[in-house]
C-alpha positions in Angstrom: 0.0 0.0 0.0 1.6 3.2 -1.2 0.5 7.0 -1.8 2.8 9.1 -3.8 2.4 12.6 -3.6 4.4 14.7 -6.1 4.9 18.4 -6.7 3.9 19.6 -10.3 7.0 21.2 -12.1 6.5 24.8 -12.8 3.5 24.9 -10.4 4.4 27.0 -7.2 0.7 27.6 -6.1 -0.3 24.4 -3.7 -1.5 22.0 -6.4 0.0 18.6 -6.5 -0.5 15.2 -8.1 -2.0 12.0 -6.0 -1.1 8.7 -7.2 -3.1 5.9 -5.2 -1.9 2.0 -5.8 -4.9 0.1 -6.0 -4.5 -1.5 -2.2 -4.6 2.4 -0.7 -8.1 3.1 -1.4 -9.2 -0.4 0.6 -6.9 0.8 3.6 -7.8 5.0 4.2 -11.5 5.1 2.7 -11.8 8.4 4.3 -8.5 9.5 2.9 -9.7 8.5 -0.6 -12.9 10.4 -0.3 -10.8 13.6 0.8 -9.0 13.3 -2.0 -11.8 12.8 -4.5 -13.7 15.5 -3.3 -10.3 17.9 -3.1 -9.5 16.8 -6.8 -10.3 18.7 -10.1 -9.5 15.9 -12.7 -9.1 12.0 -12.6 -7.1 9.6 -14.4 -7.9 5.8 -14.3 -5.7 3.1 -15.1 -6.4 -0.3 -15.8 -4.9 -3.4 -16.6 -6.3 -4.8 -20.3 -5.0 -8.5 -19.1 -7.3 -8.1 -15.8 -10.7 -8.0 -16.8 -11.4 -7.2 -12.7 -8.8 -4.4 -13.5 -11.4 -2.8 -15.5 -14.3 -3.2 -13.1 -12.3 -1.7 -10.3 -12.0 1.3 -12.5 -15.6 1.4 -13.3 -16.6 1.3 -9.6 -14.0 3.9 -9.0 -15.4 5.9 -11.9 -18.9 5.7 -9.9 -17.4 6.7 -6.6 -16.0 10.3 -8.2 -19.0 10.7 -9.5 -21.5 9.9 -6.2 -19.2 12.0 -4.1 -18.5 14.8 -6.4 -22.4 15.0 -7.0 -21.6 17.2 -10.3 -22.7 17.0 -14.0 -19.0 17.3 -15.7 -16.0 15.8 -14.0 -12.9 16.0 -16.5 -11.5 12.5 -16.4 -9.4 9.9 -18.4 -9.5 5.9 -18.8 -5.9 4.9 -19.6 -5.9 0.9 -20.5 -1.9 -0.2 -19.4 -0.2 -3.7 -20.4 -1.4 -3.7 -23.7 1.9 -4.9 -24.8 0.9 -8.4 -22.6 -2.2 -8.4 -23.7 -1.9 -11.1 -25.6 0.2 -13.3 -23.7 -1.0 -16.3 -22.3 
């Protein structure tokens, strides 16, 4: 279970990236709603090998949007491994 928190380069006003692992989210729930409610834009990545990969992101997905409770939330799906896709 990790949490990365990193500066944005050039950016000297507060705002920072949040990288979550997928075990943090299971450990600090509270912590992950913070953040989702502190955060302006969301980007998802799944696994394409892991087809439970992809439903974790889709019940993420619906998280943000229950506790942002907003119309237009700016977010990307990003599908990674697709270079082991294929690999059995």
């Amino acid at each position: 279970m990790r949490s990365l928190v990193s500066e944005v380069p050039g950016l000297h006003d507060g705002r920072h990236l949040r990288f979550w692992t997928r075990q943090a989210p299971t450990v600090f729930p509270a912590m992950r709603e913070l953040s989702i409610r502190s955060g302006r834009a969301f980007l998802l990545v799944f696994a394409v090998n892991s087809q439970q990969s992809f439903y974790e992101a889709q019940a993420l997905w619906s998280l943000i949007r229950s506790v942002k409770d907003v119309d237009n939330i700016p977010g990307v799906l990003v599908g990674n491994k697709v270079d082991v896709a294929g690999r059995t």
